[in-house]
N, C-alpha and C positions, 0 to 999 in steps of 0.2 A: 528399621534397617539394621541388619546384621553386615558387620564387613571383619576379615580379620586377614592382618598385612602376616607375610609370607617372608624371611630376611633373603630369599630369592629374587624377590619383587610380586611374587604372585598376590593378586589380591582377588579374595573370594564376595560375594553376593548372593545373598536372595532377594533381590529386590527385583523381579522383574514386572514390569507394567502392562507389558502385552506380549503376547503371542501371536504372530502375524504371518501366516505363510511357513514360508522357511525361515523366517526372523525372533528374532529375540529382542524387544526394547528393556535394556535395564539403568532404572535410575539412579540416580545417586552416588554414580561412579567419580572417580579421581584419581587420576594417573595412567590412564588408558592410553593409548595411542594406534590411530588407524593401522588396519594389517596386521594385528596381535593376532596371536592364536588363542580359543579358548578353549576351557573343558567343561563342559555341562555334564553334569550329575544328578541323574533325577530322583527321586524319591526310591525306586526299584533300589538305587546302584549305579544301575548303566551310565556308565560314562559315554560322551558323544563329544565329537569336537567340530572346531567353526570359527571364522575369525571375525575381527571389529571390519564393518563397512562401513561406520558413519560413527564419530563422537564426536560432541560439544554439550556444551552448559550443563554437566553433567550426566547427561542421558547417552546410553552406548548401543548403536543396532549391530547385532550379530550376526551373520551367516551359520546356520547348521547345516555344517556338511552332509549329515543323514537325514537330515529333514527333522521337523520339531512333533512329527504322532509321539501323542502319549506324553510331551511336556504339559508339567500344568504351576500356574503363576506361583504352586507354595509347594514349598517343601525341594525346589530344585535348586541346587546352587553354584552359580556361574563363577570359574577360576578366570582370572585373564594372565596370561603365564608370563607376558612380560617379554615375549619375542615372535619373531613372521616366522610363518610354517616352512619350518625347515626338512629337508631328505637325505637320508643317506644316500651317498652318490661310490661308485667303484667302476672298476673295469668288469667285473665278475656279473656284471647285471647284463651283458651283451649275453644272448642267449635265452632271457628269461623271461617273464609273463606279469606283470603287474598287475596290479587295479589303478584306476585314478589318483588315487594320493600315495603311489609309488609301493606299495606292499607287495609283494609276490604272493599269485595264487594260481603260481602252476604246481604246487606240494612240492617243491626245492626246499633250499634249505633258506634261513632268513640271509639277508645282503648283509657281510660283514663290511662295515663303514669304512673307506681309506679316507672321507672327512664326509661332514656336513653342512648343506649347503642352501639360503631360502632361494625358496620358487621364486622369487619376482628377479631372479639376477639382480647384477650389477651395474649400473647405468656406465656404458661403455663409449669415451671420449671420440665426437667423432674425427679428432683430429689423427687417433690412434689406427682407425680402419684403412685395411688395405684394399685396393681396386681389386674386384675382382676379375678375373684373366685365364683362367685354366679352366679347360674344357671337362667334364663330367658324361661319361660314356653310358645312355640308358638301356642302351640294345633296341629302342624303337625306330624306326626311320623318322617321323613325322615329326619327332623332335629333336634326334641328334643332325636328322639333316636341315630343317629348315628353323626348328626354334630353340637352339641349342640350349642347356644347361650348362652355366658357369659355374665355378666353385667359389661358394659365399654367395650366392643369386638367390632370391625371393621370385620364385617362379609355378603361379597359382593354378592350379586345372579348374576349369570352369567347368561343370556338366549338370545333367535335368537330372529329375526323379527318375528310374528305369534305366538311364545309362550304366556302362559298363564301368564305373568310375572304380570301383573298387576291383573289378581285377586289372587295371591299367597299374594302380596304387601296389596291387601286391606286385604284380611282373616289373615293374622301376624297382622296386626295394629288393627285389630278387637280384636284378641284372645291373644294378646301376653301381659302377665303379671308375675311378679314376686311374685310366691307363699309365699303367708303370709302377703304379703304387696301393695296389689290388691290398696289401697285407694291410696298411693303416686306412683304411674302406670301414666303415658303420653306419647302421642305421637305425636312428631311431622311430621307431612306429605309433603313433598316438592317434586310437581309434576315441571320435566324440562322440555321443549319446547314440552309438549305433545297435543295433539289433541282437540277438544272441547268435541267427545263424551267423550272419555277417565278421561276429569276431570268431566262432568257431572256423570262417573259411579261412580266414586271413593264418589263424593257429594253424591248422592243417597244412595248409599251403608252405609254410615257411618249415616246417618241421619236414615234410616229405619230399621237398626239392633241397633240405641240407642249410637254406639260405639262415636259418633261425640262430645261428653260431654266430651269424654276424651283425642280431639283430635285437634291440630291443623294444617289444612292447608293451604298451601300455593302453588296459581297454576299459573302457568307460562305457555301461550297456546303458540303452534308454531308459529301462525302471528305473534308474540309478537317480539320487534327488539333482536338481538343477544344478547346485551351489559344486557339485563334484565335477561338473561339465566345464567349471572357468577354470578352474584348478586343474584338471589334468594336462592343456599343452603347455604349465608352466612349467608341472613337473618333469613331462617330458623334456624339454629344454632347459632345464635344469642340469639333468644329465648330457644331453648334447654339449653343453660347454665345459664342462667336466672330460668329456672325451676330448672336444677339440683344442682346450686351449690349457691342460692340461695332462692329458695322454696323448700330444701332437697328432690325434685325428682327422681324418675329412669324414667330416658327420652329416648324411642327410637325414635330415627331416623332415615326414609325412604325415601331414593330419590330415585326419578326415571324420566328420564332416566337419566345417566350420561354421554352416549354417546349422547346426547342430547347438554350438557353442552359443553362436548371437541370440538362436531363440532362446537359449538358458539366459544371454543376459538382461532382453527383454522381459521375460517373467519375473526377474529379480528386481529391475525400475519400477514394473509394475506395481511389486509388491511395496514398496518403499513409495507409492503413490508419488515418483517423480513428471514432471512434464515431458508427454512422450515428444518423439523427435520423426522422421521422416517413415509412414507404414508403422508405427508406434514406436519404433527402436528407439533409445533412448542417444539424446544429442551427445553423447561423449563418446558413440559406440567406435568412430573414428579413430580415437587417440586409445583407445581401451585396445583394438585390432592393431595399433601401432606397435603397442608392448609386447604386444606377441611378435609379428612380422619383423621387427627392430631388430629381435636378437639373432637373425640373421649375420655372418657377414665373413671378414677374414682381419684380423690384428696384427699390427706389427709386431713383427718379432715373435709372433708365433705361427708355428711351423702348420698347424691345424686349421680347421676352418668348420663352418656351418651353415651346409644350402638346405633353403627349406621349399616343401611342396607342398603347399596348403592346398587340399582340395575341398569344394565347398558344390553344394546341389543349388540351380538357379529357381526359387519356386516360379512354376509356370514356364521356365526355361529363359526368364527376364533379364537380361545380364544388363537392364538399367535397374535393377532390385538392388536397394539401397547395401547389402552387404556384397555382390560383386564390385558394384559401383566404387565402395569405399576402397575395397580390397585391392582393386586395379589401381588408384592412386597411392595406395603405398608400393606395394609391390614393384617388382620390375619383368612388368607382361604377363603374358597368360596364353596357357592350351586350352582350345574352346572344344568340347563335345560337339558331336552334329547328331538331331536327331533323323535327318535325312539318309545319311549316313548308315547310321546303325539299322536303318528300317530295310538296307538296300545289303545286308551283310556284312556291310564292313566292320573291320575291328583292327586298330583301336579306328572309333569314327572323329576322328579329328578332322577339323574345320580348319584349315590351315592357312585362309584367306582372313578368319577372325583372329588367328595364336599370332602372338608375337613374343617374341626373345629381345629386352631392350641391350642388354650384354651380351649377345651373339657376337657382334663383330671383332668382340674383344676377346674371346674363347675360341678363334676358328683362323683358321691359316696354317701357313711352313710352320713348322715346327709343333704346332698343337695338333691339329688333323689332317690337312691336305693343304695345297696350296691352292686347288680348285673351287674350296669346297665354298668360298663366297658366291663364288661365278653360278655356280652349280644352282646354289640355294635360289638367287635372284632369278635365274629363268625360269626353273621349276617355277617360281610364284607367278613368274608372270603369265607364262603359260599356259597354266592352269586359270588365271585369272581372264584371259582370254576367252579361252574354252567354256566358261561357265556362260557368259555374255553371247558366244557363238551356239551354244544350246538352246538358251532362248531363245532366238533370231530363230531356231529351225522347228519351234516348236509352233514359229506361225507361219513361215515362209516354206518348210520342206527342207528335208539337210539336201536332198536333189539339186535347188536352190545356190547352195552356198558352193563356192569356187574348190577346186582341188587342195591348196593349202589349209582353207577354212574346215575341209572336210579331216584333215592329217592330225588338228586341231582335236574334234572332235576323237577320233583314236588315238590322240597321245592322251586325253581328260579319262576316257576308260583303261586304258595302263598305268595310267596314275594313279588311279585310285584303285585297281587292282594289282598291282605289283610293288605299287613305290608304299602308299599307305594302311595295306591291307599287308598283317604279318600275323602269325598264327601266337597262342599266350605265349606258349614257352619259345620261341623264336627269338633267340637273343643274337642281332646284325651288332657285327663292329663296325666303326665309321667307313672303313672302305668298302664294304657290304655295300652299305646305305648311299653310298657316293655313286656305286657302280651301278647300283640299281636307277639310279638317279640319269644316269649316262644314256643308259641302255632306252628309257622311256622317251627321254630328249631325241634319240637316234630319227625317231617316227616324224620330227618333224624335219625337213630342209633344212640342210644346213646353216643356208641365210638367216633363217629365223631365227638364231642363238647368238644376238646381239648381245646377250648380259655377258657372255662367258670370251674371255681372253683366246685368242687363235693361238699361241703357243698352249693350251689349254686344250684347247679344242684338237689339234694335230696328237697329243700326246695320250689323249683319255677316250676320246671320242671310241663307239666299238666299228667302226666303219677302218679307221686307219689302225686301229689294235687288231684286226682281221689282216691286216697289209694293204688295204683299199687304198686308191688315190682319188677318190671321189668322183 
């Protein structure tokens, strides 16, 4: 064993035992400690780096970030630096193009550091967090009117293979701002093991509608090795709290995919031949999706805050599949994709009998959006909840069959879903848009039937009496 101590703390190794996947086992370590970062330098030269995922009794497994081609047990020797992978963090990185481990590679200039900061955050007191209450303006109807976004909310898109998930993801990070305070508005974007067109759209997109000034991403392509898939939404979030809770920002953040992410973590159990856990995931992948979704939130006493929209693909369209599953127990609710939906035109095809908002109530009323817009939301759902139940009824009995109201039913379910939830990409509604359009579909059925909605409500929004009708 060769080792020589560093008066830094670095301490150097060739002692590596195996070569394992993306892993590194090296023995005969001391002084190491979990979430180091390391430097591998192989016999070439090339340096590569990767941190501690596992040490005791002297043995250390490493993650290489770039994958382990081309290491071989002699002649390579393993630095462990003696600290967690840390990023330059600034304001000047809104705008820019990352890689996964935070590098810029849109040809800019390198990120001049105002500090630096490790990706795993700071475990944040939860006696310190504040409720979150302030409304978050998407420009979509199907979410600002029925499944609101709060500011500091963990609020997940659920969608299949083949949905439209990623242009929903770019048109929110386009349009999504906080009425009244447009200026301190960011976003950070964190693409996970996605495709090369897929980040090219996302680049384009943000560059040619201007939105990229207020935007930063960060893209992680599928060749890319696994071990770079866990690490990029730290990084990104990293910077997120840099914005919000030291540039008094309102930071949203969007990953995507996240099942992207879980199957990196998957292959990495596997590879460390851990006992797998529910569909093989590994039994920790819960608390592992915590630390990410956690750093969500809003802190006392500062003025910033950080909502996140994790979007993740259901395989099979399963949303009992162990990572929505989990996902929805941390979070608070979820936009469900429909594939019925998107096959029938619509866009975005949200499912809005599956989405829920558990902080809606707390984001919507006088003074934040309307004072309707509870009332509004509650019939719409019911409504429609209705209609979907009076479809089937006609699809054995005859809509012939069903009564004049039952039928009014059935033409409010196609206004609804062609005028309330059907909006074009770049169609950006502000909440009284999305309110009135809400109105207007309501109008088709009887008055009677708008039991959710307050009659002072009713008298003052309705378009029957905004016409001057007396009914």
């Amino acid at each position: 064993m060769t080792e020589t101590q560093y008066w830094l703390g670095v301490r150097e190794y060739e002692t590596i035992r195996e070569v394992k996947g993306p892993l590194l086992i090296v023995e005969g370590v001391s002084g190491v400690s979990y979430d180091e970062i390391v430097e591998v330098e192989l016999a070439s030269g090339e340096k590569r780096r990767g941190r501690v995922l596992d040490v005791g009794a002297g043995i250390a497994v490493v993650q290489v970030f770039e994958g382990t081609t081309g290491i071989t047990r002699v002649g390579t020797k393993v630095r462990f630096l003696g600290r967690p992978l840390e990023i330059p963090v600034s304001e000047d990185m809104l705008g820019r193009v990352f890689n996964g481990l935070g590098e810029p590679i849109d040809g800019g200039p390198p990120i001049v550091a105002e500090e630096k900061r490790d990706v795993n955050g700071e475990p944040l007191n939860p006696a310190a967090r504040d409720y979150p209450e302030d409304f978050i303006q998407t420009g979509v109807s199907a979410i600002d009117g029925m499944n609101t976004l709060v500011r500091g909310q963990k609020l997940p898109l659920f969608s299949g293979s083949g949905l439209p998930h990623n242009m929903l993801a770019a048109q929110i990070a386009r349009q999504a701002t906080v009425p009244g305070e447009e200026a301190e508005f960011a976003v950070v974007f964190a693409a996970i093991g996605i495709k090369y067109d897929d980040a090219l759209f996302f680049k384009k997109f943000f560059e040619e509608t201007g939105a990229i000034n207020k935007v930063a991403m960060f893209v992680n392509l599928a060749d890319e090795p696994a071990m770079i898939r866990l690490v990029t939404p730290r990084v990104a979030l990293t910077l997120a709290e840099y914005l919000a809770y030291e540039r008094d920002m309102h930071v949203l953040v969007i990953l995507t995919d996240m099942t992207n992410y879980c199957e990196a973590l998957r292959e990495i159990s596997a590879a460390r031949e851990e006992v797998p856990g529910r569909q093989g995931y590994p039994g920790y992948m819960y608390s592992d999706l915590a630390t990410i979704y956690e750093r969500a939130g809003r802190v006392k006493g500062k003025k910033g805050s950080i909502t996140q929209m994790p979007i993740l693909t259901m395989p099979n369209d399963d949303i009992t599949h162990p990572i929505p599953d989990l996902t929805g127990y941390i979070t608070e609710g979820q936009v469900v994709l429909d594939r019925g939906l998107y096959n029938r035109g619509i866009y975005p095809p949200i499912n809005v009998l599956m989405s829920l908002s558990r902080l809606m109530k707390e984001g919507i009323g006088p003074g934040k959006t309307r004072e309707d817009h509870a009332g509004v939301s509650n019939q719409l759902y019911a409504a429609y909840s209705r209609a979907q139940e009076l479809r089937s009824l006609a699809t054995i009995v005859g809509e012939e069959s069903l009564s004049e109201t039952d039928r009014k039913y059935l033409r409010y379910a196609e206004a609804f879903e062609k005028r309330f939830l059907s909006q074009g990409f770049y169609e950006n509604r502000d909440i009284d848009t999305t309110l009135d359009i809400g109105w207007e579909v309501l109008s088709i059925l009887p008055e009677s039937e708008l039991t959710n909605i307050k009659d002072e409500h009713i008298k003052k929004y309705h378009p029957k009496y905004k016409r001057g009708g007396t009914g």
